[in-house]
Structures are given as C-alpha cells and as structure tokens.
C-alpha positions as CSV (number, residue, x, y, z in Angstrom):
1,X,0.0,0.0,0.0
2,X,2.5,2.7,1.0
3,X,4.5,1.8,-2.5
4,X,0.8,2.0,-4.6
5,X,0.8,5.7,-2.5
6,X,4.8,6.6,-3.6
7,X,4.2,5.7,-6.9
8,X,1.2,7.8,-7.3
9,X,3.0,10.6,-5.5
10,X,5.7,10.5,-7.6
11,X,3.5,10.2,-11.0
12,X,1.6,12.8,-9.7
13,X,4.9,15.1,-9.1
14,X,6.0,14.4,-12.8
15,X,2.5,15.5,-14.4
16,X,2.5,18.8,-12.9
17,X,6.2,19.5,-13.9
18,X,5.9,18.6,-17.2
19,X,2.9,20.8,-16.9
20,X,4.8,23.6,-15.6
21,X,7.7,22.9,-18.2
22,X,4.7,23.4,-21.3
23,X,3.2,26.5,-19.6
24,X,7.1,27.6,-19.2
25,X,7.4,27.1,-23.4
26,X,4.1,28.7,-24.3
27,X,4.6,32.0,-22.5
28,X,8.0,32.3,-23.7
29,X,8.1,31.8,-27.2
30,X,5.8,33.5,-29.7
31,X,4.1,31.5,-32.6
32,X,6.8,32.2,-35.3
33,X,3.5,33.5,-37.6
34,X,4.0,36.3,-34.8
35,X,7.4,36.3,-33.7
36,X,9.2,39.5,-34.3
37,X,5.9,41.9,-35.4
38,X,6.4,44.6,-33.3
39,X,5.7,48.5,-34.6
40,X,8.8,50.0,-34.4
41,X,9.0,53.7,-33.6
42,X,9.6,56.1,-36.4
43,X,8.0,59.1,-35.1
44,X,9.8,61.7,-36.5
45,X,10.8,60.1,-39.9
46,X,9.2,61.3,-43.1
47,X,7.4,59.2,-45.7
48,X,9.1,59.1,-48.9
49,X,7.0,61.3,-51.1
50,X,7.5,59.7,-54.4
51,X,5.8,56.1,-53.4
52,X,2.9,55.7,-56.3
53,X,-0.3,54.7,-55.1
54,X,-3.5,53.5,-56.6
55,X,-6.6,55.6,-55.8
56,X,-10.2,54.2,-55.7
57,X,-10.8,55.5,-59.0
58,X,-7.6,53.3,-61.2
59,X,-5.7,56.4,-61.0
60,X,-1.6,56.5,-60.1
61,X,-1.3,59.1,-57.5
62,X,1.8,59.9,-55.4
63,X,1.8,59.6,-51.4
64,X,3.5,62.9,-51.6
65,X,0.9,65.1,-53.0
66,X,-1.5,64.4,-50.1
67,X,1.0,66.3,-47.4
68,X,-0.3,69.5,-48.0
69,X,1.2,71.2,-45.0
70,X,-2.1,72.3,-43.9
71,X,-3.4,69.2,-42.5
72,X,-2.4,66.2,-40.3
73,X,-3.3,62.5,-41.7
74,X,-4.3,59.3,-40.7
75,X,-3.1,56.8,-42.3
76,X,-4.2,53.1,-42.1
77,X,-2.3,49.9,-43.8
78,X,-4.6,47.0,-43.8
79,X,-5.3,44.5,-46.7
80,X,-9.1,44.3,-48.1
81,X,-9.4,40.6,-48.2
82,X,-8.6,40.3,-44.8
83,X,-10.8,37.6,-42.9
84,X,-11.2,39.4,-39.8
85,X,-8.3,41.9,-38.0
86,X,-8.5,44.7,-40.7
87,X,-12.5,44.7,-40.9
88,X,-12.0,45.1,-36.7
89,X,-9.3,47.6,-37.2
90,X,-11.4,49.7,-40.2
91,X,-14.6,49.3,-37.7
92,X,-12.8,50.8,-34.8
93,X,-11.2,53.7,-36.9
94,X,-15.0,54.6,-37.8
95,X,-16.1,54.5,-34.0
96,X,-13.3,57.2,-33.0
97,X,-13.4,59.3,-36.3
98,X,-17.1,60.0,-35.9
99,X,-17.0,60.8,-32.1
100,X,-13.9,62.9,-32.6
101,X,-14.9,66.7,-32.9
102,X,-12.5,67.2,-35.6
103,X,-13.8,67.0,-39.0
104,X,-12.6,64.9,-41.9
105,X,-11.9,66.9,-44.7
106,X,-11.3,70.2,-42.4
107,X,-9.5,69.0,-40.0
108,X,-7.8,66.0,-41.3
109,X,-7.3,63.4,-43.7
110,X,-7.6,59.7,-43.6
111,X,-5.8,57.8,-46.0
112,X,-5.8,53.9,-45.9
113,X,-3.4,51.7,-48.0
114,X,-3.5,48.0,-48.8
115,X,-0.4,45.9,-48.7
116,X,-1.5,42.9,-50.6
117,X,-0.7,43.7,-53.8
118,X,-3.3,41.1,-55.0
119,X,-5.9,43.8,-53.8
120,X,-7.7,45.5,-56.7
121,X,-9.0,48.5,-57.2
122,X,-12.6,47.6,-57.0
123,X,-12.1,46.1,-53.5
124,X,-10.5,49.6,-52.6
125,X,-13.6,51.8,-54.3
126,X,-16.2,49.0,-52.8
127,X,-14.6,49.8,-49.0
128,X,-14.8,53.8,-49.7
129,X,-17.9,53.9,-50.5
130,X,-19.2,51.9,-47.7
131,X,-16.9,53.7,-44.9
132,X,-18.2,57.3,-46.4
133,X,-21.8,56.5,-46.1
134,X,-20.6,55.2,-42.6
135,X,-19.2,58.6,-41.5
136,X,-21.9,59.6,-39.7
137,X,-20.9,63.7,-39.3
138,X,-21.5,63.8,-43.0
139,X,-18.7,64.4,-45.8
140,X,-19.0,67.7,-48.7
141,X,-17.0,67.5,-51.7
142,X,-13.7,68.0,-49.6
143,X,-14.4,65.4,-46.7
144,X,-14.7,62.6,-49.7
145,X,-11.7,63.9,-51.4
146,X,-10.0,63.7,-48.1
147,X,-11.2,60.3,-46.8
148,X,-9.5,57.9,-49.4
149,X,-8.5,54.2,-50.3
150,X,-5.7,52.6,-52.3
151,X,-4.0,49.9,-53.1
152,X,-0.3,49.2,-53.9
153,X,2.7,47.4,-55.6
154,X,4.2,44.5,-53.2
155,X,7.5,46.8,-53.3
156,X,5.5,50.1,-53.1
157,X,3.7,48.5,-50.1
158,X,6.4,47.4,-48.5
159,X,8.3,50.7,-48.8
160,X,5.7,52.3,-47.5
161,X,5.3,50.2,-44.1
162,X,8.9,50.3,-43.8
163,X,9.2,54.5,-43.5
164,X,6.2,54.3,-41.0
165,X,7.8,51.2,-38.8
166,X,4.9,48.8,-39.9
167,X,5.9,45.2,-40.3
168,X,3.6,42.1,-41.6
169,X,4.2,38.8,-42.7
170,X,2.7,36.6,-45.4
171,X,1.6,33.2,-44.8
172,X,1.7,30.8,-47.8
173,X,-0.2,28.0,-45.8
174,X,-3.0,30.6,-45.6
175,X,-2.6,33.1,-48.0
176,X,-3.1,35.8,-45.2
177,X,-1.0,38.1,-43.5
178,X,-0.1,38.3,-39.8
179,X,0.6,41.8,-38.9
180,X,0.0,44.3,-36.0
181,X,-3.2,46.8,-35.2
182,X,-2.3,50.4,-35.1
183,X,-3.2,53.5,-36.7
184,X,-0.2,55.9,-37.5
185,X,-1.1,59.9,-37.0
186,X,1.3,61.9,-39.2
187,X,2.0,65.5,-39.4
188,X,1.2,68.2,-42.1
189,X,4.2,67.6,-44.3
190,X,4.4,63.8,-44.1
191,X,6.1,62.8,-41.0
192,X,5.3,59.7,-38.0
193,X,4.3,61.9,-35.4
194,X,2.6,59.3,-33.1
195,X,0.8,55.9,-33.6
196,X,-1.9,53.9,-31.2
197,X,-2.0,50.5,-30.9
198,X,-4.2,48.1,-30.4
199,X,-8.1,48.1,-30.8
200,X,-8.6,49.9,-27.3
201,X,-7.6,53.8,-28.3
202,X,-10.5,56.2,-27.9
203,X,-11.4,59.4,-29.7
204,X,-9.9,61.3,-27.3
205,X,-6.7,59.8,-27.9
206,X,-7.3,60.4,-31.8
207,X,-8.0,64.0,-30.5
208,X,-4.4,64.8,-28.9
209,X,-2.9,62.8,-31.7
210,X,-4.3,65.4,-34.6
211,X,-3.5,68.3,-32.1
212,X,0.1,67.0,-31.5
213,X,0.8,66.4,-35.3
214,X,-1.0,70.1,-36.2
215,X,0.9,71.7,-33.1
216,X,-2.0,72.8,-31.4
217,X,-3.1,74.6,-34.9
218,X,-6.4,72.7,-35.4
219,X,-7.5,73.2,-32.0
220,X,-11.0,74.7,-31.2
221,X,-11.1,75.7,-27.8
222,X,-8.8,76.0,-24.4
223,X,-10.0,72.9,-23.8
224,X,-7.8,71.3,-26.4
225,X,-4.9,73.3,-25.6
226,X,-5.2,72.2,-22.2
227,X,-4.9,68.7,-23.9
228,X,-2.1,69.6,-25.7
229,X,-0.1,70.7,-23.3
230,X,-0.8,68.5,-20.6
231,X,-0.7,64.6,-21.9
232,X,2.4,63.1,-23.5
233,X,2.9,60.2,-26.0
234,X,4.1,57.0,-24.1
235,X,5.8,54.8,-26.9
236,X,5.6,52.1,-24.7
237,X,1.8,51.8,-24.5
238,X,1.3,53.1,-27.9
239,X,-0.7,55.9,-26.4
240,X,-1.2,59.1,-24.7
241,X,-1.1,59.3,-21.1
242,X,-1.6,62.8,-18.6
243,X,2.2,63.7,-17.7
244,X,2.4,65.5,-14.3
245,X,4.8,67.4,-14.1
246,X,2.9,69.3,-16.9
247,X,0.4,69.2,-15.1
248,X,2.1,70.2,-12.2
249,X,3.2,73.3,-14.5
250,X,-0.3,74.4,-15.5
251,X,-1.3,74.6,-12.4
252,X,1.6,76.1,-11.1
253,X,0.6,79.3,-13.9
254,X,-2.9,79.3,-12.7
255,X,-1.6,79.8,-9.1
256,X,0.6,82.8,-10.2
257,X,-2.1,84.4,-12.2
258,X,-4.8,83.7,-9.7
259,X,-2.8,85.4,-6.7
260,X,-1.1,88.0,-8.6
261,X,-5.0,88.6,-9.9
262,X,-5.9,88.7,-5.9
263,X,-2.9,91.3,-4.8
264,X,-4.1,93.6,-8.0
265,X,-7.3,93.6,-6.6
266,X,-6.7,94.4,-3.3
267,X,-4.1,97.3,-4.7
268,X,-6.8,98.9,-6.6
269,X,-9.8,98.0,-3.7
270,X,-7.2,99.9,-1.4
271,X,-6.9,103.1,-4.1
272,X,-10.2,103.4,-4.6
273,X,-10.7,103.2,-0.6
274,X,-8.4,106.1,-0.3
275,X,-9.8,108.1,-2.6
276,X,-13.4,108.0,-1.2
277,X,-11.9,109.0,1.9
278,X,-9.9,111.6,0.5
279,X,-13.4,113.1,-1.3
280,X,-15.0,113.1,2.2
281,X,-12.4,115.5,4.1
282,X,-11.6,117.7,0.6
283,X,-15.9,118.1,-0.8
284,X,-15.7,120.2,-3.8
285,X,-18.6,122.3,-5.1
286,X,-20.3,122.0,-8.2
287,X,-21.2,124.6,-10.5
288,X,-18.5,127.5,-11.8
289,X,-15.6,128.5,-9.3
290,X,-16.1,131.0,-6.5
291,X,-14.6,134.7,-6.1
292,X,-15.1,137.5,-4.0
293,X,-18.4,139.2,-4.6
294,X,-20.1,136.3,-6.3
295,X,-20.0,134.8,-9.6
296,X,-18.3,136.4,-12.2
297,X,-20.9,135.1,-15.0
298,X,-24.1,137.9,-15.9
299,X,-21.8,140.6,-14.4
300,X,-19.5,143.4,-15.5
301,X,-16.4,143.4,-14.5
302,X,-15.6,146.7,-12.5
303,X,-11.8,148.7,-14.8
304,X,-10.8,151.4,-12.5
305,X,-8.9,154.3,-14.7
306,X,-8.9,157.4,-16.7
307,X,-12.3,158.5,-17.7
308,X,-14.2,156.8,-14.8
C-alpha cells in the first residue's frame, strides 16, 4: 500500500512539472507566424513622397501630394481581403473618427493603403464607398476627397510600411497576413508623429494625436490646448497618457495668475478706498468757481482808470 501511495505521489509530481515545463514554453516563445511583429517607432521620420499609389478611381497618384502642409493625416495599412483583423481595425477607426470633434476633410485626412498587392481596385472603391456613407458627421466635396482608399505594388507597399515602422508577414499555408493593429497619426508635411495601438484607443486619444501632429493649430477651444499641453505620447503603451509634471506646471501658472490677480485687486480695492476717503475730508462744489463778490458770469467786471 504505502508503494501503490509513492508511486502515485511520484506520477503525480512528474505531471505537474511537465505541466509547468509546457506553460514555461508557451509564454516564452511566440508563434513564429507572430514572432518578431512589433511597430517600431519612427516618429519623426518622413514618408518618402515619391511612393505611387493607386486611388479608388484606377488612377496612379503619389503619397507625396497628399501632405499639404495644412493638414495632419491618418493613415491606415490593412489589406481588403482580410478575414477578420483589418474589418475590426477599419470598424474601430470609424467608431473614434465619428465621435472625434474634428472633421474629416477640415481637420484632417484619412488615408488607408492596402499591402497585398493582390488587392484591386474595385475592392479599394467598394470599401470607400461603404466607410463614407458610414461617416456619420457627413462628408461635402472635400471630406470625400479627403477620406480615401488605395491599393499598392508589393515593393511600393512594402516601402511604405517600412518609413512608418509597420511590419507584416505573409503566410503561404493561408494566403493571409499576420501583422500588428495600429493607426499611424502623421504630421502636415508627411512625417510619424505618433501611432496607437491596439483596438482599445478612444477618440480622445485620436483627439491629442491630430493636435500633437497640427501643433496645437487645429484646436478649437482652451480645452484642447489644455490637452495639448498636458498629456504626452508614451511609446511604450502606444498611447497618450496625462504627464504630471505638466500638469504640475499648468497649475503652477494658474496659481501665479490667480494670486497675482488677488494682490491687484486688493491694490486697486485699497486706491479706490483712499480716494473716497480723501473726497470726504476735501468736498468740492459744483457749479462755476467761486470769487469774492459772487459769480463772475451775468456781471460786468468793475476797470478802474482814466475817464471813470
């Protein structure tokens, strides 16, 4: 009996460490499908501006002539034929673009690229239209021509994902493409000036984004400058996050103006206390001034001399 107990002890003892040893594998190595698809951070690099793109329409346009240096851009790379991840990722770009104040078209532009070159260009006009009529703050002439789909060459594409830090993989078993989910924010004149990742970002993130890659010029009220100043990109999380020490800095200006605004109040309450008091011991009359004999106005003035 007490050998039938060791034995089950010790098979017992060996399950759970080989257990331990498979958990140990799986959270330490990545699915090699995976392995190595990170975003790396480029903010601050600019896109190539002579990488041809294929608009909705069959036409060849440049990446290039979009940076108008007016206008930050969002720019998605997805592939159209995707089962499942990009329709997610296009999905959640349309729930923060339409609860973002901003305005396509005014604002900002949203340009999204495929980087399966097997993509056509109906697939590309076929996802336009459906994600204009989903834009539910309404598009004029200039929000469509700013809100725009394309496809691209495999090298085109490539080159493209490259200058933004954007990496995917194909996968012959499946024909699909591992890659990660992020939306890249980029300034005026074509630069990485921030990314979010995941499928978690809100609007207000978007928000900060556009006002970090404008500089605070598309901002529409103190609130947004408050924004600006105050939360800082963490590259870590992919995301912006409230930075206290800026915080710490605002707050430190309010205190300055408020009790420099308190002591100039009190300085004037104080003058205007004095000279109420002053008017009460010194009363001045109304009227025309005062000389001996009365007013000098009706009357003619008395000239002693010759002939009087």
């Amino acid at each position: 009996m007490r050998k039938l107990a060791v034995a089950i002890l010790t098979a017992i003892t060996l399950a759970a460490s080989a257990t331990a040893a498979r958990a140990q594998v799986l959270s330490d190595t990545l699915p090699k499908e995976i392995d190595g698809l990170e975003v790396d951070d480029r903010r601050g690099s600019a896109i190539p501006k002579d990488i041809p793109l294929i608009n909705a329409d069959g036409e060849t346009v440049l990446i290039g002539d979009y940076f108008d240096n007016e206008r930050p851009t969002v720019l998605l790379l997805v592939y159209y034929s995707c089962p499942k991840m990009c329709e997610v990722m296009l999905g959640h770009m349309n729930e923060v673009i339409n609860d973002v104040t901003f305005d396509v078209g005014e604002d900002y532009q949203v340009l999204v690229v495929s980087f399966d070159h097997r993509n056509t260009t109906s697939m590309a006009r076929n996802k336009e239209t459906y994600h204009h009529a989903a834009y539910r703050r309404g598009l004029d002439e200039m929000g469509r021509e700013s809100f725009l789909f394309h496809t691209a060459t495999a090298q085109d594409a490539r080159r493209l994902a490259d200058s933004v830090g954007f990496d995917y993989r194909f996968l012959p078993q499946s024909g699909e493409f591992s890659h990660p989910s992020v939306m890249y924010v980029l300034t005026s004149d074509g630069r990485v000036s921030n990314y979010l990742s995941g499928l978690e970002y809100e609007s207000k993130q978007l928000r900060i984004a556009l006002l970090s890659a404008s500089d605070g010029q598309i901002a529409e009220s103190i609130g947004d400058f408050f924004l600006h100043f105050c939360f800082r990109y963490d590259p870590t999380a992919g995301a912006f996050n409230a930075e206290a020490m800026q915080i710490m800095k605002l707050a430190g200006v309010f205190s300055i103006f408020g009790v420099g605004s308190l002591i100039g109040g009190l300085f004037i309450a104080d003058a205007v206390r004095k000279r109420r008091a002053l008017s009460k011991m010194n009363p001045t009359k109304s009227g025309n001034s005062s000389v001996p004999g009365g007013s000098l106005q009706g009357r003619t003035p008395h000239v002693s001399g010759a002939g009087t």
